[in-house]
TIMI-829896 format. One line per 4 residues: number of its first residue (from 0); their letters; for each residue x, y, z of C-alpha. Coordinates in Angstrom, 1 decimal, padded with zeros to 4 digits. Each point is the difference from the previous one (the first is absolute). Example, Ala and Ser with C-alpha at 12.3 -4.5 7.8 and 13.67 -1.06 7.14 Angstrom:
0) AS) 012.3/-004.5/007.8 | 001.4/003.4/-000.7
//
This chain:
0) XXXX) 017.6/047.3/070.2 | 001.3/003.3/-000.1 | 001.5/-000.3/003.6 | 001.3/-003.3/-000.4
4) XXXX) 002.3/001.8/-002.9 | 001.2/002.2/001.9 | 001.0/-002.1/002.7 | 001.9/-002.7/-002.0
8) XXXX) 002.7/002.1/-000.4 | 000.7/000.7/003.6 | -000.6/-004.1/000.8 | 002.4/-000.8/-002.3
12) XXXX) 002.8/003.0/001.3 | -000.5/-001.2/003.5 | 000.4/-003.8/-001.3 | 003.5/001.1/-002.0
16) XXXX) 001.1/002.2/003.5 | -000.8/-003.3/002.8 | 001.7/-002.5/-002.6 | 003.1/002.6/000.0
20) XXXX) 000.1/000.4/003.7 | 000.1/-003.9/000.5 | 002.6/-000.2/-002.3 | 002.0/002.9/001.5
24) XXXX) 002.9/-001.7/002.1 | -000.2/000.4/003.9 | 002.6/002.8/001.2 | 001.9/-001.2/003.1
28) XXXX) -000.5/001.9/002.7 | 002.7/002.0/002.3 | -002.0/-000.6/003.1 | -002.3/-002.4/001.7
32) XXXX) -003.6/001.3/000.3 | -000.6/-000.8/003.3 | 003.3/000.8/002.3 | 000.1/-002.5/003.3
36) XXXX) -000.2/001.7/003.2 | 001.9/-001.2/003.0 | -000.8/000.9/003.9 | -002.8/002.5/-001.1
40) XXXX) 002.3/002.0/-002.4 | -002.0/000.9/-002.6 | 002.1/000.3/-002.6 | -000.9/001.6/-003.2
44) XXXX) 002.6/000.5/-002.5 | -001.4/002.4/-002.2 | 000.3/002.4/002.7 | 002.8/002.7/000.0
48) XXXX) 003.0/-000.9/001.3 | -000.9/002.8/002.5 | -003.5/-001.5/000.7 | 000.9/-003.4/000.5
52) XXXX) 001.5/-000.7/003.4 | -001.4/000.3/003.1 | 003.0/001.5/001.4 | 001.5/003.6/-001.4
56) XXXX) 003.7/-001.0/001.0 | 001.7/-003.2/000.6 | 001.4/-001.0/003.4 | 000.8/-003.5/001.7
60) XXXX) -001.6/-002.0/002.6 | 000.1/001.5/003.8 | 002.4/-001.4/002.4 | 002.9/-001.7/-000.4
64) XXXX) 001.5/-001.6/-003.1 | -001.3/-003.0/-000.8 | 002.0/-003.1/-000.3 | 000.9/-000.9/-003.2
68) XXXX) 002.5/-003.1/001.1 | -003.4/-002.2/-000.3 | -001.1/001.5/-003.5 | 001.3/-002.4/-002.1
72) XXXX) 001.7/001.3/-003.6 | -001.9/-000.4/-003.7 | 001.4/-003.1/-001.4 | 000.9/001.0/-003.4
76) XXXX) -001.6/-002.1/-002.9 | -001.3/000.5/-003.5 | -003.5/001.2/-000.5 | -001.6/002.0/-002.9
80) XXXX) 000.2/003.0/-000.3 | -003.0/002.0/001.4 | -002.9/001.2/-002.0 | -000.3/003.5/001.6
84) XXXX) 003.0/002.5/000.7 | 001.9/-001.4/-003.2 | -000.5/002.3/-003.1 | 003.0/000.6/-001.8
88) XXXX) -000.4/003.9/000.4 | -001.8/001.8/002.4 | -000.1/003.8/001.2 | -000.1/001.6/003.7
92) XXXX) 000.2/002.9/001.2 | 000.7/001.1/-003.7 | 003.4/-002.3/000.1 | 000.1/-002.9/-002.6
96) XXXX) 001.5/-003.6/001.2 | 000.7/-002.5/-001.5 | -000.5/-004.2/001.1 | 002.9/-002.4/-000.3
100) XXXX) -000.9/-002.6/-002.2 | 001.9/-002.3/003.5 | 001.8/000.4/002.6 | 003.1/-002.5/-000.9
104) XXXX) 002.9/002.2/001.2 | -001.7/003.1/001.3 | 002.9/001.6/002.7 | -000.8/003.7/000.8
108) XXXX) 001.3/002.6/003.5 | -002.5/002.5/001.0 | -002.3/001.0/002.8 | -002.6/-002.2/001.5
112) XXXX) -003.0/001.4/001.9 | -002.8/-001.9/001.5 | -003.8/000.1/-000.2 | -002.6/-001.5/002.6
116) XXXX) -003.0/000.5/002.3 | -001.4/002.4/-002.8 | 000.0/-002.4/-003.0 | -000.8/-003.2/002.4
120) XXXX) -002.9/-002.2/-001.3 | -000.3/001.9/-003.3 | 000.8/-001.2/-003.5 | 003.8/-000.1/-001.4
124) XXXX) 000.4/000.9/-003.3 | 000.0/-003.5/-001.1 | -003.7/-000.5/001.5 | 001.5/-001.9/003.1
128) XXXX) -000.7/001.4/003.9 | 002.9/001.5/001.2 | 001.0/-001.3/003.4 | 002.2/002.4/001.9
132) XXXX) 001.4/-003.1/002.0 | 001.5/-002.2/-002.8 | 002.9/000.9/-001.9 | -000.6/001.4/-003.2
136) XXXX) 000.6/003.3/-001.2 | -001.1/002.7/-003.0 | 002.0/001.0/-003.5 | -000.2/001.6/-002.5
140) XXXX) 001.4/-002.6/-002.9 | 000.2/-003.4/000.9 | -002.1/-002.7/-000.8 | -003.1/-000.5/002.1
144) XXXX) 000.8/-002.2/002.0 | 003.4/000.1/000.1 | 002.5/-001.2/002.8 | 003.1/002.2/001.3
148) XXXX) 002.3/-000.2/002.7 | 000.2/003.3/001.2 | 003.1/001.3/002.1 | 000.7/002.7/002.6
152) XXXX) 003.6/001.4/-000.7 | 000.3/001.8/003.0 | -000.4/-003.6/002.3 | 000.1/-003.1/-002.6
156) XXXX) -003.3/-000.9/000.8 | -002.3/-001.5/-002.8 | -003.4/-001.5/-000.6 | -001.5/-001.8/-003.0
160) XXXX) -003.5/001.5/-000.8 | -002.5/-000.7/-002.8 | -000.5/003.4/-002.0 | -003.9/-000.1/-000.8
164) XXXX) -000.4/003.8/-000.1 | 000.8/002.9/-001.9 | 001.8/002.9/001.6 | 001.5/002.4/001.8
168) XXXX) -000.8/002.7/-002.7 | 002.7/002.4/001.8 | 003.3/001.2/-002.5 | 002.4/-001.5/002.4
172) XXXX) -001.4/-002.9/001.3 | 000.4/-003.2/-001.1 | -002.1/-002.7/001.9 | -002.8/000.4/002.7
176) XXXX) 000.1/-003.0/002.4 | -002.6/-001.1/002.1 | 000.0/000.6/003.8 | 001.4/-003.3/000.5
180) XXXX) 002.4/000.1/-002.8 | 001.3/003.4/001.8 | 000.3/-001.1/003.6 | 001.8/-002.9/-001.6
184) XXXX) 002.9/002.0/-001.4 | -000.5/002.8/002.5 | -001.2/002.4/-002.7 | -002.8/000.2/003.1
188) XXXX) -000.4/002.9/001.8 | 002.4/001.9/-001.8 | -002.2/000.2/-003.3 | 002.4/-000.2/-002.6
192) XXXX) 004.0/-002.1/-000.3 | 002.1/-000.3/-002.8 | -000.5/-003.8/-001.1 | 000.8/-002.1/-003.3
196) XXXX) -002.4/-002.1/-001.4 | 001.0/-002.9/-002.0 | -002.9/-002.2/-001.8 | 000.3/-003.6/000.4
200) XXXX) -000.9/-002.5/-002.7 | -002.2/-003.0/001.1 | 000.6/-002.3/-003.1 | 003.7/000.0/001.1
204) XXXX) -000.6/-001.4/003.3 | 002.3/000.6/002.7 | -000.3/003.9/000.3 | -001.9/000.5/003.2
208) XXXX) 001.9/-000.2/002.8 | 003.5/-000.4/-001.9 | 003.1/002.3/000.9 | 000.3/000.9/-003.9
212) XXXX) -004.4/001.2/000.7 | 001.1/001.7/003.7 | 003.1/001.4/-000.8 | 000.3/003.4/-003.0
216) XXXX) 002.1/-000.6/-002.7 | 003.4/002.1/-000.5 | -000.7/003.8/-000.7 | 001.1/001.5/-002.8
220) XXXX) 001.7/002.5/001.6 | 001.5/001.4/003.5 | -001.5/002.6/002.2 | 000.7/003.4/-001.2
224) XXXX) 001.8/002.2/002.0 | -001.8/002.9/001.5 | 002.8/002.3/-000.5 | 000.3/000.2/-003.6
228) XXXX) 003.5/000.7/-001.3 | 000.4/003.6/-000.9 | -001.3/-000.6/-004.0 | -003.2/-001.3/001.2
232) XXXX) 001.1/-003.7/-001.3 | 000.6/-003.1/001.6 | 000.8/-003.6/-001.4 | -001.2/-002.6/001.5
236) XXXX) 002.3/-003.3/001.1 | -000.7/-003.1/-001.2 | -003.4/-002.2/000.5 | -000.4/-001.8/003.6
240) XXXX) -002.2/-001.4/002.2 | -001.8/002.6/002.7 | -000.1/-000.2/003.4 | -003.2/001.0/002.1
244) XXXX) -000.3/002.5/001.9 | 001.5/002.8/-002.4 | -002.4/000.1/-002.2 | 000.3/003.6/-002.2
248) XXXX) -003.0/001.9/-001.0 | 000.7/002.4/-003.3 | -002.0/001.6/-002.7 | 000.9/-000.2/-003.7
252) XXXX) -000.3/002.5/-002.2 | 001.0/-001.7/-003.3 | 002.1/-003.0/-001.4 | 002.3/000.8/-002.9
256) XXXX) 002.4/-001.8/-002.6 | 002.0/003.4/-000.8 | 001.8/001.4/003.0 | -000.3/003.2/-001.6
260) XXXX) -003.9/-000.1/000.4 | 000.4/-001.2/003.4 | 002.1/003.4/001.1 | -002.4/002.2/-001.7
264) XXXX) -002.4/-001.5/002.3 | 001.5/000.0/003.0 | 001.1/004.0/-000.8 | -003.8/000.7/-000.7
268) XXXX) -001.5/-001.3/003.8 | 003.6/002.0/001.2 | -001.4/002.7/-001.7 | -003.6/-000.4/001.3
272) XXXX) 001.4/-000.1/004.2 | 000.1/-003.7/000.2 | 002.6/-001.6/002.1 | 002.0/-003.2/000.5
276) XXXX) -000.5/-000.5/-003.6 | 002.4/-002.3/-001.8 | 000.6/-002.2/-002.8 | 000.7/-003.8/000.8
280) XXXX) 001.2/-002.0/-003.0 | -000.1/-003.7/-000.3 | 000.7/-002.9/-002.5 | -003.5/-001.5/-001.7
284) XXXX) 000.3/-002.6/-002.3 | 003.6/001.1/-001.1 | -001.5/003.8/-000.4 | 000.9/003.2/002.5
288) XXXX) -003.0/001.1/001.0 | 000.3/003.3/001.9 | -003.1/001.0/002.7 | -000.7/003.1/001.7
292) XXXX) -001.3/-000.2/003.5 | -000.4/002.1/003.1 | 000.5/-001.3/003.6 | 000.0/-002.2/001.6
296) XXXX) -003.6/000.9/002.0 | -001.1/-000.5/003.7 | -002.5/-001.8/-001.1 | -003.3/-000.5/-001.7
300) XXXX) -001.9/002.8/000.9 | 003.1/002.5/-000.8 | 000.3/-001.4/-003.8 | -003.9/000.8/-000.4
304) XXXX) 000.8/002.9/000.9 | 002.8/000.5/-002.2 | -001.6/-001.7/-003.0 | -002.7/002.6/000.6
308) XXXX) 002.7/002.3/-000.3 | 001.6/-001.0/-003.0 | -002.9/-000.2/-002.0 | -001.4/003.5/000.3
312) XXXX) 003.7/001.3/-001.3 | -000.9/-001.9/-002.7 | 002.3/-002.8/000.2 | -002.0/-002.7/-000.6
316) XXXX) -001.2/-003.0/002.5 | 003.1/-001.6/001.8 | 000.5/-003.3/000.5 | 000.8/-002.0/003.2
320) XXXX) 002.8/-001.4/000.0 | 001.4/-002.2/003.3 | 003.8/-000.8/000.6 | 001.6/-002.2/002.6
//
């Protein structure tokens, strides 16, 4: 009698805890539980970035480039919106970004690089397998999935490819492609190319394939010229459409509505041994907005370098900027 006294208590806590815990709502979960493989790749997500591949570096399939003429393009269309890689806010590398809410008139320039034989058969960020021979590519903001047509400035080649990925997490790139994607464009072998990408929106209809998709848009400035005139400023001429081929590779150090801000810049990275630095003003929405950039750069490699540079005077994290 005694015992069963002291056990009631504890019956009825347990009884009051399992009625709680069915009660409690289910939390959803940011990854599956069991990860597919494909062709023996076992692969286990919970590993470190470091741990997970197979491969420590990323390289291409031997021999000759493949063919890409009979790898037909995504056909853009509207799907929802992917259950993985989608968060609002996430953190890498101890950088914060940000997910559009859509894609609807995404336009941006920058530098594209390419990922493949390393990453082939494992999981995207989305969950899907990423197949080195379709087009699709990585970003860091988009929607997953989202479609783009994505442009090489230096030849006008372009390629539509369905963004199911997150990526590259590199300050001055702007979209990894996949092998395909990059032979495409002829991004492949070189590594990197200066490219625009422009999302497409499937509930319009129309976009793929259309000169207004294939073709960038009007650029909001001129190219800069490389010689500077003797104040450090330049203006730039009125808005027009580039031609491939001279595609301009600068870094920006800031953007400002005061000219007076802008020269103190520009006298500061003067001051601190940097060269072919100048200040490019143009018209934004009615508003004289007055940039300080130095170049224009050889090519990706040299404004890593640069960047590098820059930021250990202590003048921030440049931005890439690419002129016609």
């Amino acid at each position: 009698m005694m015992l069963a006294r002291l056990l009631a208590p504890l019956l009825l806590l347990c009884a009051l805890l399992t009625a709680c815990a069915s009660r409690a709502p289910r939390r959803a979960e940011s990854t599956p539980k069991q990860p597919a493989a494909t062709g023996g790749i076992d692969d286990d997500v919970s590993r470190p970035q470091s741990q997970r591949y197979r491969h420590g570096s990323d390289f291409g399939p031997a021999g000759a480039p493949i063919d890409v003429s009979k790898i037909p393009e995504p056909v853009p269309k509207v799907e929802p919106r992917s259950r993985y890689g989608n968060k609002e806010r996430y953190e890498v590398l101890g950088k914060s970004y940000h997910v559009l809410p859509d894609a609807r008139g995404y336009v941006e320039r920058g530098i594209a690089s390419w990922y493949g034989n390393k990453f082939h058969g494992y999981l995207t960020s989305s969950f899907e397998k990423y197949d080195m021979y379709a087009f699709s590519a990585a970003h860091k903001t988009l929607p997953l999935p989202s479609y783009a047509r994505v442009t090489n400035l230096d030849n006008g080649k372009s390629v539509i490819v369905r963004i199911n990925d997150r990526g590259p997490f590199h300050d001055n790139r702007l979209i990894d492609l996949s092998y395909a994607a990059a032979v495409k464009i002829g991004v492949w072998p070189k590594g990197t190319g200066l490219v625009e990408v422009r999302a497409i929106d499937p509930s319009r209809g129309g976009d793929a394939g259309s000169a207004s998709a294939s073709a960038p848009a009007p650029i909001e400035q001129a190219a800069v010229s490389a010689k500077p005139a003797s104040n450090g400023a330049a203006t730039a001429p009125d808005s027009r459409t580039p031609a491939f081929g001279h595609a301009l590779l600068y870094l920006q150090l800031g953007a400002f509505g005061e000219r007076a801000n802008a020269q103190r810049a520009l006298a500061q990275a003067q001051r601190a041994g940097l060269a072919d630095v100048s200040i490019v003003t143009a018209n934004v929405e009615g508003r004289s907005i007055h940039r300080v950039r130095l170049g224009p750069l050889a090519d990706a490699a040299a404004a890593d370098a640069m960047s590098r540079r820059i930021e250990r005077l202590g003048l921030g994290t440049p931005r890439v900027v690419i002129e016609n």
